[in-house]
C-alpha positions as CSV (number, residue, x, y, z in Angstrom):
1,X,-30.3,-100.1,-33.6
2,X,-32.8,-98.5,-31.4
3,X,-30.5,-98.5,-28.6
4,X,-28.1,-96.3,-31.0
5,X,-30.4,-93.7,-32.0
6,X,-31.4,-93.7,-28.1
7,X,-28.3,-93.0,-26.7
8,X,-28.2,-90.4,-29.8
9,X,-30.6,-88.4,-28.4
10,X,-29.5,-88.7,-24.5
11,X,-26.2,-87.0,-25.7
12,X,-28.1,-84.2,-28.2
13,X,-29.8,-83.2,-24.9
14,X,-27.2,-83.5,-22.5
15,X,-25.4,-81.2,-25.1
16,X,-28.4,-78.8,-25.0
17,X,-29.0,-78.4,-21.7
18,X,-25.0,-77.8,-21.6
19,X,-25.3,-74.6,-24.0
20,X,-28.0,-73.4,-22.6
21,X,-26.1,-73.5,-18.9
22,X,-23.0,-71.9,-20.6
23,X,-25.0,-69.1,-22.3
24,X,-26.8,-68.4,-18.7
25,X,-23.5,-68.0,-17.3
26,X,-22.0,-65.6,-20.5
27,X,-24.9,-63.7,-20.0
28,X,-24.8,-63.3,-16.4
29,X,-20.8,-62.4,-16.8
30,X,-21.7,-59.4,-18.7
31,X,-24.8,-58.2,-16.9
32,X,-22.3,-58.0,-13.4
33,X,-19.8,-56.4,-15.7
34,X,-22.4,-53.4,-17.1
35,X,-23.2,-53.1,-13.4
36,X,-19.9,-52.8,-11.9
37,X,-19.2,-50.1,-14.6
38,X,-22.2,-48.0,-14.0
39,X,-21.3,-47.6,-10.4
40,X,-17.3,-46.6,-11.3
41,X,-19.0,-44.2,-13.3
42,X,-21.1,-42.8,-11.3
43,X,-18.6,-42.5,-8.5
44,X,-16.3,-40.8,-11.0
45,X,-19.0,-38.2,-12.3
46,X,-19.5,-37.3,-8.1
47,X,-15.7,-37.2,-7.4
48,X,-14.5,-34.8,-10.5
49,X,-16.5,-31.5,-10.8
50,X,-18.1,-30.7,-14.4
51,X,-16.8,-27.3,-15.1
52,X,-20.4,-26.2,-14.7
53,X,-19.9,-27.1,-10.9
54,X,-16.8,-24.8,-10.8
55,X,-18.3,-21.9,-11.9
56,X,-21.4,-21.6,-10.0
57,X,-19.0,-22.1,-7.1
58,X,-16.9,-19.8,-8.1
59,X,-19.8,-17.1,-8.5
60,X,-21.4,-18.2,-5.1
61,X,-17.6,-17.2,-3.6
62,X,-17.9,-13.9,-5.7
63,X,-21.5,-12.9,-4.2
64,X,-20.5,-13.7,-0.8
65,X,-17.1,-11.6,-0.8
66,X,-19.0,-8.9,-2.4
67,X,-21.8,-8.7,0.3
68,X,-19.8,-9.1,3.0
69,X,-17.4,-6.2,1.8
70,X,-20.8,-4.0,0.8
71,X,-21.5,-4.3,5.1
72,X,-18.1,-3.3,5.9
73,X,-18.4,-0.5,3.7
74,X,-21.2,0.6,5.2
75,X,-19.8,0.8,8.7
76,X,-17.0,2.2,7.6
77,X,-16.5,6.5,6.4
78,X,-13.7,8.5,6.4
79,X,-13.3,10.8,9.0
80,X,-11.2,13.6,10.3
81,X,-10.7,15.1,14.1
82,X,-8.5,17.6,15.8
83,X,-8.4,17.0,19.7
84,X,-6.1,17.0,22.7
85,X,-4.3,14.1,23.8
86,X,-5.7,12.9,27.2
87,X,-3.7,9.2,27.0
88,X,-1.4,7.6,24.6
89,X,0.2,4.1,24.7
90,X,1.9,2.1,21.4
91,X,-1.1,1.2,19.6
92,X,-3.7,4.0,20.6
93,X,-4.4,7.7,21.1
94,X,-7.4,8.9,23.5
95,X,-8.1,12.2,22.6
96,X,-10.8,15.0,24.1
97,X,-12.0,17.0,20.6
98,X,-13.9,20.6,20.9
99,X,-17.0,19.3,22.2
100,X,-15.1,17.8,24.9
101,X,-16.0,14.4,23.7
102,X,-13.6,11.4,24.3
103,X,-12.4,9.8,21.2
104,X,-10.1,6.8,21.1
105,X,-7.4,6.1,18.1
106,X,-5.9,3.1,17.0
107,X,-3.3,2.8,15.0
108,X,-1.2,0.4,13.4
109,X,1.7,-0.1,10.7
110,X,0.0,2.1,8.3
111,X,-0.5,5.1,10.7
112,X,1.9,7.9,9.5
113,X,3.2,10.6,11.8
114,X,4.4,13.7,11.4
115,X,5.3,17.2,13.0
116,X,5.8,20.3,11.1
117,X,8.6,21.4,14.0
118,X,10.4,18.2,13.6
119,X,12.9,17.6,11.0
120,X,14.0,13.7,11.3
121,X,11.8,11.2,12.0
122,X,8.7,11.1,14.2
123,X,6.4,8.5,15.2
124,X,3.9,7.5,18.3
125,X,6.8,7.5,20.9
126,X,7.2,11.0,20.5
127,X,3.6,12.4,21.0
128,X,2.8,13.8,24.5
129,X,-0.3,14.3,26.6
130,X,-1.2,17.9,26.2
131,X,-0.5,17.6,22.6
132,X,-2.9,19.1,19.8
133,X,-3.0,16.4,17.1
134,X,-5.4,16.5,14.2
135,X,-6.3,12.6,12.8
136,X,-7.7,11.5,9.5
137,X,-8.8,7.9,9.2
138,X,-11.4,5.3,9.2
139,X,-14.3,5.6,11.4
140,X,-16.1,2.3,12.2
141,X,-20.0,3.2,13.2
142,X,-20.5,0.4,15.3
143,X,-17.4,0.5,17.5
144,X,-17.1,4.8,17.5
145,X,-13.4,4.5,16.7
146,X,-11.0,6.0,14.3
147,X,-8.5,3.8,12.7
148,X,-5.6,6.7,12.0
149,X,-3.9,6.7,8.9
150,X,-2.6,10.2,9.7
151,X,-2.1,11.6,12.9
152,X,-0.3,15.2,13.0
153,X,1.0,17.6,15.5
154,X,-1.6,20.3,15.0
155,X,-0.3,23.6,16.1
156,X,-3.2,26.2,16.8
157,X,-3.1,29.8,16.1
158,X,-3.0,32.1,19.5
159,X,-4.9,35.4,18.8
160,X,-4.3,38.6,21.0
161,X,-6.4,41.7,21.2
162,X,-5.0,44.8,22.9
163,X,-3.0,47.7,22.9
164,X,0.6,48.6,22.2
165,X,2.9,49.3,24.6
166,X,6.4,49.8,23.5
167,X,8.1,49.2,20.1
168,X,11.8,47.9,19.7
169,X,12.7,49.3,16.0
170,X,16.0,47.2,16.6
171,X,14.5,43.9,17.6
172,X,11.4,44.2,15.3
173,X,9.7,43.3,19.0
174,X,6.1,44.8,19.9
175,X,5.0,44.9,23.7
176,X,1.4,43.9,24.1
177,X,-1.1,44.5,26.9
178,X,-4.4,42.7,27.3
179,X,-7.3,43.6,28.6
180,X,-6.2,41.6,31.4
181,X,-3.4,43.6,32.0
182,X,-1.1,40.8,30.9
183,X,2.0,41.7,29.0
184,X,3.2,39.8,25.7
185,X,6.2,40.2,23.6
186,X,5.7,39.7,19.8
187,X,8.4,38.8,18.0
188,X,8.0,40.4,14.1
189,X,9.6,37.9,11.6
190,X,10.1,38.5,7.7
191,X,7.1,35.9,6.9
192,X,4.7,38.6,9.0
193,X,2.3,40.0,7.2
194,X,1.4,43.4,8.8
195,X,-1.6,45.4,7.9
196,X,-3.6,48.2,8.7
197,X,-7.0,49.7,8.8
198,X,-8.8,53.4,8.4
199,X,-11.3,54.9,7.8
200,X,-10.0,56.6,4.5
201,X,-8.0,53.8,3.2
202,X,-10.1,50.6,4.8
203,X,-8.4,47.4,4.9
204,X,-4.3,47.7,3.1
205,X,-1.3,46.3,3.1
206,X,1.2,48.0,5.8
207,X,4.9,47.6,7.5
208,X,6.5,47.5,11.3
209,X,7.1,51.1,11.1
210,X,3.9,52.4,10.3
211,X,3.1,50.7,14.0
212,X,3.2,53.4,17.3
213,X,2.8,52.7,20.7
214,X,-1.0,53.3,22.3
215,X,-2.3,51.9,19.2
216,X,-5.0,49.2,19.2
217,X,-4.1,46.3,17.5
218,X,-4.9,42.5,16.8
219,X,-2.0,40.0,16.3
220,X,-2.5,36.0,15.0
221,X,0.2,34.0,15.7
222,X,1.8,30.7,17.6
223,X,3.6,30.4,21.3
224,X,7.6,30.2,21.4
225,X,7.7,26.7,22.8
226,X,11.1,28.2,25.0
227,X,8.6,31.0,26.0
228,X,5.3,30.6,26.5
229,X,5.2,34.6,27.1
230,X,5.7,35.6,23.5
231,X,4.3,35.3,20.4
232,X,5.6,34.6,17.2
233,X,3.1,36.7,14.8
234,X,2.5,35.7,11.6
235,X,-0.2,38.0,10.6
236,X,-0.9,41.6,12.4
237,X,-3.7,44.1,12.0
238,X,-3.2,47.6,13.5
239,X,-6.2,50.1,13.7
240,X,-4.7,53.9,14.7
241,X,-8.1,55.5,14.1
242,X,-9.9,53.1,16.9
243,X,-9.5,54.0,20.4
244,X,-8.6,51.1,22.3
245,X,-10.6,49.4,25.0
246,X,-10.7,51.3,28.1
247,X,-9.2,48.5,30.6
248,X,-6.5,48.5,27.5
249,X,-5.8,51.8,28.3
250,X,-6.2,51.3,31.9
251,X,-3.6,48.6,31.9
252,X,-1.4,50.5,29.5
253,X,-0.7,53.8,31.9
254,X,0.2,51.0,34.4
255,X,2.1,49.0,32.2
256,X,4.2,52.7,31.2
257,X,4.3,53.7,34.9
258,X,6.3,50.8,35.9
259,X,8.7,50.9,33.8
């Protein structure tokens, strides 16, 4: 009998120690579960952005655009020239303005070209050393050049001083001489505007006959690009009360002698 309640016991242990061996093991099972979770986790929460992320990178973009486009902007003004053209090639213009400064031009697929003279179309192939141009564009302080967004043929007005030397009634044509002694033919059109100046009547209005030879007059006009000696007037002032210049007169007896 005491054998029996021995080997009783033996097995209550062995059972025992058994559970106790299986609950070490459940419990280890789900500690090395909870672990391997936490680090999927955490690796998730570092791989995927919170939307919080996304916006403070998004601002961080915004600020840094912004500045950088606040420094361009301040190296950058609009500016405008008129000068002559000293070099051009397809993608810039070097140009000598009226302080006889050099300024260079680039231009690019925005540049727009025109010429009041020109009809069809016009573009950078077609402007010429010699040429007047006037440019507005972007002028970039650090660099000292324009970037043209409009370059122009700029044609300059030609102003005479002298006296009158012959009229033609028929041709509306005036003969000018200069102080010089140099003789230029003025072409009268209907877009002329003539006017006249006394003492009684001051500054008025006035009309290609009310002009006589000998009298001292000032004409404002452009070149005839077939003729470089004659003008094209568009606007004429005449003064028959003010004597001209003596080396006017001087070159206008010679100027009436040879003929």
């Amino acid at each position: 009998m005491e054998k029996v309640l021995q080997i009783k016991k033996l097995l209550l242990i062995r059972r025992k120690n058994f559970d106790m061996k299986k609950l070490f093991l459940i419990l280890l099972f789900i500690i090395c579960c909870s672990l391997v979770y936490s680090c999927f986790t955490l690796s998730a929460h570092a791989a995927t952005p919170t939307p919080e992320d996304k916006t403070t990178q998004i601002r961080d973009q915004l600020i840094t655009n912004i500045a950088s486009r606040v420094a361009q902007l301040k190296l950058v003004e609009k500016r405008g020239i008129i000068g002559n053209v000293t070099d051009v090639t397809n993608t810039q213009i070097t140009v000598t303005d009226s302080q006889e400064n050099t300024r260079f031009i680039d231009v690019d697929e925005l540049t727009k070209f025109s010429n009041p003279a020109v009809n069809g179309s016009f573009g950078i192939s077609d402007i010429e050393k010699g040429n007047i141009v006037g440019i507005l564009g972007l002028y970039n302080k650090e660099s000292r050049r324009i970037l043209a967004r409009f370059v122009n043929i700029a044609t300059m007005p030609v102003i005479i001083h002298g006296g009158i030397s012959a009229v033609d009634n028929v041709n509306f044509v005036l003969n000018i001489t200069t102080e010089e002694g140099k003789q230029i033919s003025v072409d009268v059109e209907n877009l002329t505007k003539t006017y006249s100046y006394t003492q009684e009547d001051g500054y008025i209005k006035s009309g290609f006959s009310k002009i006589k030879v000998n009298y001292n007059i000032i004409v404002i006009g452009v070149l005839d690009k077939k003729d470089n000696s004659k003008l094209i007037a568009t606007k004429i002032i005449f003064f028959p009360e003010i004597p001209s210049n003596p080396k006017v007169n001087s070159a206008l007896e010679h100027a009436q002698k040879s003929k």
